[in-house]
C-alpha positions in Angstrom: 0.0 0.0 0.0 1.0 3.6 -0.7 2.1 6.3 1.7 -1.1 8.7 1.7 -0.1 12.1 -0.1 -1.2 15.5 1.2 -4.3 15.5 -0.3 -5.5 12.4 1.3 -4.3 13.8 4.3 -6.3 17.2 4.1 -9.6 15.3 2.3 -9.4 12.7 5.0 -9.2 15.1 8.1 -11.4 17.5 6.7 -14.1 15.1 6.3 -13.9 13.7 9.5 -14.4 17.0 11.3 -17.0 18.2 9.1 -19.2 14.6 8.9 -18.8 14.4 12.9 -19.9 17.6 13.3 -22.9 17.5 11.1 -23.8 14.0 12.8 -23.4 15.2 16.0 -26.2 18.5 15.0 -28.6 16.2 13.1 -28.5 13.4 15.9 -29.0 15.6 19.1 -27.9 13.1 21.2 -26.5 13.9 24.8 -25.5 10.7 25.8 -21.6 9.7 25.4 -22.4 6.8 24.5 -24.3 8.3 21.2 -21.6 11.1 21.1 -18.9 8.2 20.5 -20.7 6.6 17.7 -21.3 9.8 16.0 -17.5 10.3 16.3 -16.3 6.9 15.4 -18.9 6.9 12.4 -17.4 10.4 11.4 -13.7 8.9 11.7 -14.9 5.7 9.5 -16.4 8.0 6.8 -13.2 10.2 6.4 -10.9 6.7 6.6 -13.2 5.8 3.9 -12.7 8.8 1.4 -9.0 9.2 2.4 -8.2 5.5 1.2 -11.0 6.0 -2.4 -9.1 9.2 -3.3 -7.8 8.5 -6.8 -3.8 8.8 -6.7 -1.9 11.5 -9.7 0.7 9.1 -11.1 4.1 11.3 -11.2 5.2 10.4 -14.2 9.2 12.1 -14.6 10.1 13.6 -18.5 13.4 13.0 -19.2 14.5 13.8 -22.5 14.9 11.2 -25.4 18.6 12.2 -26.1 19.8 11.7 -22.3 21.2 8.3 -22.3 22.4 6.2 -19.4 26.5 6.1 -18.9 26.9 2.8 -17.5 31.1 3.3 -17.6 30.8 6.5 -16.3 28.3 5.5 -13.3 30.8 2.8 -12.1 33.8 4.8 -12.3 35.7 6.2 -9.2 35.5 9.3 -8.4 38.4 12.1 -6.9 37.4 15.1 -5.7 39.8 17.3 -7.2 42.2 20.4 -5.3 41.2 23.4 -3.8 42.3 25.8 -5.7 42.4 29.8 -5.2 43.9 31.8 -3.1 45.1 30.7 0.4 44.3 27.2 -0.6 47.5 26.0 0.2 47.7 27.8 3.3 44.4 26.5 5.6 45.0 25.8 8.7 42.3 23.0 10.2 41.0 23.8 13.4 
């Protein structure tokens, strides 16, 4: 399963809060045990729409002339000298 993207994030939360709080004005219930179904129904719901959110596919454009450098990839690398002025001269503390 996928990591959920910001916009499952936001659509999930958002209709949590909204959902529960509608429930909770259309119900009128005062008891907690009808306040925690309201809430766990409200949780559910946004669970639900976070999860059925359809997912934008990334998909990267490189361009057709770029080819891989195998040789080039596997090669070692040396950083090369400092060069400039004082170069020579740095003192490491």
């Amino acid at each position: 399963m996928q990591r959920p993207n910001a916009a499952q994030y936001a659509t999930g939360s958002a209709t949590v809060v909204l959902s529960t709080v509608a429930l909770l004005l259309l119900s009128g219930t005062d008891s907690a045990l009808g306040i925690a179904v309201v809430c766990a129904a409200g949780l559910m719901l946004g669970v639900l729409v976070a999860v059925t959110m359809p997912v934008r596919a990334r998909h990267v454009k490189t361009p057709a002339s770029a080819a891989v450098d195998v040789a080039g990839e596997t090669a070692i690398r040396v950083p090369a000298a400092p060069v400039g002025a004082g170069a020579d001269t740095r003192v490491g503390s």
